[in-house]
C-alpha positions in Angstrom: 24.0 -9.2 7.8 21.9 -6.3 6.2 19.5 -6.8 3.7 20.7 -4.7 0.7 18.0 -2.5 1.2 19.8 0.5 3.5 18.5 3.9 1.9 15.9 2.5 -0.3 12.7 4.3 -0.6 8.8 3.2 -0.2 5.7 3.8 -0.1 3.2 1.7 2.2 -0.9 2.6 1.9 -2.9 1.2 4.7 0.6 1.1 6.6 0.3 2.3 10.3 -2.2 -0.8 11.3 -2.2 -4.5 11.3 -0.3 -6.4 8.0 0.6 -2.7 6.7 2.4 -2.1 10.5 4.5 -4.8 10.1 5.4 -3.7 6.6 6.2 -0.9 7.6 8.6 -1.8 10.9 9.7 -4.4 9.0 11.5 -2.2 6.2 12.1 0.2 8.2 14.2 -2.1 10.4 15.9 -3.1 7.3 17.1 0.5 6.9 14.7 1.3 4.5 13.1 5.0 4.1 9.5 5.1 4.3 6.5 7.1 4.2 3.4 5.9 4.7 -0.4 6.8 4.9 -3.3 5.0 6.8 -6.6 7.1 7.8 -6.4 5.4 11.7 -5.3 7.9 13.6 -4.7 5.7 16.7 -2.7 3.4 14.4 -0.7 6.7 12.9 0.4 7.6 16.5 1.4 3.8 17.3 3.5 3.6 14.5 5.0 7.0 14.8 6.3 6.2 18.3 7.0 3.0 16.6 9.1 4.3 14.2 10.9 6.9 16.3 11.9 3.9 18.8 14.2 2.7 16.0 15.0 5.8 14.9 13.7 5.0 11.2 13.4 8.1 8.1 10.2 7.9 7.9 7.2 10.3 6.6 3.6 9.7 8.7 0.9 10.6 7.3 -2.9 10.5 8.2 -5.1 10.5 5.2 -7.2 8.2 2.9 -5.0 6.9 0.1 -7.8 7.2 -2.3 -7.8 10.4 -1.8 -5.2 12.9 -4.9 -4.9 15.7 -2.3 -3.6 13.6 0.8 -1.2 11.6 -2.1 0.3 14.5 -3.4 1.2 15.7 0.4 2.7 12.5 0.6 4.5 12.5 -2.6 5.6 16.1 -2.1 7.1 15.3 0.9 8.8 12.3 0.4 10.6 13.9 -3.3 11.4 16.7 -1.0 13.3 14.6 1.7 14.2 11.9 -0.2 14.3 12.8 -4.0 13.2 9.2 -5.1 11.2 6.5 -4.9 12.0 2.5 -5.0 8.7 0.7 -4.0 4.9 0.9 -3.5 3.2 -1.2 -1.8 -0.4 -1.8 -2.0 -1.7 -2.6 1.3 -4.7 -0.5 2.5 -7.8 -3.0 2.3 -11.2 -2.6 3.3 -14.1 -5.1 4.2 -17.6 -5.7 5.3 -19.0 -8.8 6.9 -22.5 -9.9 6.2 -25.0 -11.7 4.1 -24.5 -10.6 1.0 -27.8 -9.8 0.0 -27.8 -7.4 2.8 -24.4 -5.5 1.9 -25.0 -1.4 1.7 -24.4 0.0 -2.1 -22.1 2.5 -0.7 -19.8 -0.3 2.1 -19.8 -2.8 -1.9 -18.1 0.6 -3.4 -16.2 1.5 -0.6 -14.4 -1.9 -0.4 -13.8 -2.1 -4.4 -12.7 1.3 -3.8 -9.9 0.7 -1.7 -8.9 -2.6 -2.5 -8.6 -2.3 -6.2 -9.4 1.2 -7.3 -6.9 2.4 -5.4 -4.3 0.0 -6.1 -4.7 0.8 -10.4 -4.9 4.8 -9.8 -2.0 4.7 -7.2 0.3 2.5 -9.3 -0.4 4.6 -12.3 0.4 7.8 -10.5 3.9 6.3 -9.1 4.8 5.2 -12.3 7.2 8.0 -13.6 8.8 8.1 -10.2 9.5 4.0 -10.3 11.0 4.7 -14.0 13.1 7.9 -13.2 14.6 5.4 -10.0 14.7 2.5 -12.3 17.5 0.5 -13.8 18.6 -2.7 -14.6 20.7 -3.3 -11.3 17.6 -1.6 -9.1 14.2 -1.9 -10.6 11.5 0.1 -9.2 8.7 -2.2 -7.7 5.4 -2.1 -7.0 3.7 -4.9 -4.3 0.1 -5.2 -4.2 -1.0 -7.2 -1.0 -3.5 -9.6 -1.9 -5.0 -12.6 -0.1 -6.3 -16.4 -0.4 -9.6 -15.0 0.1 -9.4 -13.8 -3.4 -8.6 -17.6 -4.6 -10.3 -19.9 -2.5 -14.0 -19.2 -0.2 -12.9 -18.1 2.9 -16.3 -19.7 4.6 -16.6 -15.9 6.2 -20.1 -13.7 4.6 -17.3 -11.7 3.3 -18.6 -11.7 -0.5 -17.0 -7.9 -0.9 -13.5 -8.7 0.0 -13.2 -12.0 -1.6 -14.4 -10.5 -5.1 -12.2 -7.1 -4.6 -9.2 -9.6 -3.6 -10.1 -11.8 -6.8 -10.2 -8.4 -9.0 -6.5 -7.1 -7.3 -4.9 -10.7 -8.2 -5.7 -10.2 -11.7 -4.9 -6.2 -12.0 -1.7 -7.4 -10.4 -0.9 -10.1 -12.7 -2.2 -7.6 -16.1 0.1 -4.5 -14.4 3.7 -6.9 -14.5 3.0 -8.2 -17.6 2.3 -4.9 -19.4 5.0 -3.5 -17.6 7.7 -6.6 -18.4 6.6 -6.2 -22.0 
């Protein structure tokens, strides 16, 4: 039985290694088109060959998502091929392990930077594509990976994550509402 999803169109951050990999394999197994960014290039030529071994519609691209230039390629590309857009999803992360006391300015930033940042400026800028695709029999959706590290202490000296995680539970929950209203 297929999912419903054949032809459907997303976007995956973060989604060549790890949790965003098996997003990735997953709906494109499902038959769904997607293109998706991840600054690994190791992981980028994993999942490429991934991808081609199940012969998925898919658009690769190496690049940091919090980066406009490397997002507009990737828009561009996937308007060009596919001419819509069904689903973001949120998944690059970022972390640092350590004390906190002894976290770097620029690794703090870096890590709010991706992990929630990202998430609000990404969402924002996919917007009018989700509402041109939307309608009441297929709305446009946007996933934000999060984790129980933002809800409970993980017992790691990951202070960076946890609070980033904590921040993208509650842009999250502030996005659907305003958006539902």
């Amino acid at each position: 039985e297929r999912s419903g999803l054949e032809g459907k169109v997303a976007i995956v951050t973060g989604g060549a290694g790890g949790l965003g990999e098996a997003i990735s394999l997953d709906l494109a197994a499902n038959g769904v088109r997607v293109a998706l960014v991840d600054r690994d290039e190791d992981a980028v030529g994993r999942i490429t060959a991934a991808l081609d071994d199940i012969d998925a519609d898919s658009i690769v691209h190496i690049g940091d998502a919090r980066e406009p230039d490397v997002l507009d390629e990737l828009f561009a590309a996937a308007a060009e091929r596919w001419g819509r857009l069904d689903t973001l999803v949120n998944n690059a992360g970022a972390t640092y392990m350590g004390p906190f006391e002894e976290i770097p300015e620029e690794r703090w930033e870096e890590v709010m930077a991706v992990n929630v940042t990202a998430v609000h400026y990404l969402t924002v800028a996919l917007l009018p594509l989700l509402r041109k695709r939307a309608s009441a029999e297929s709305p446009g959706r946007v996933l934000v990976v999060g984790s129980t590290s933002g809800m409970l202490l993980s017992g790691l000296p990951d202070v960076a994550y946890e609070a980033s995680k904590a921040a993208v539970h509650q842009l999250a929950r502030h996005h659907a509402a305003e958006l539902v209203s």
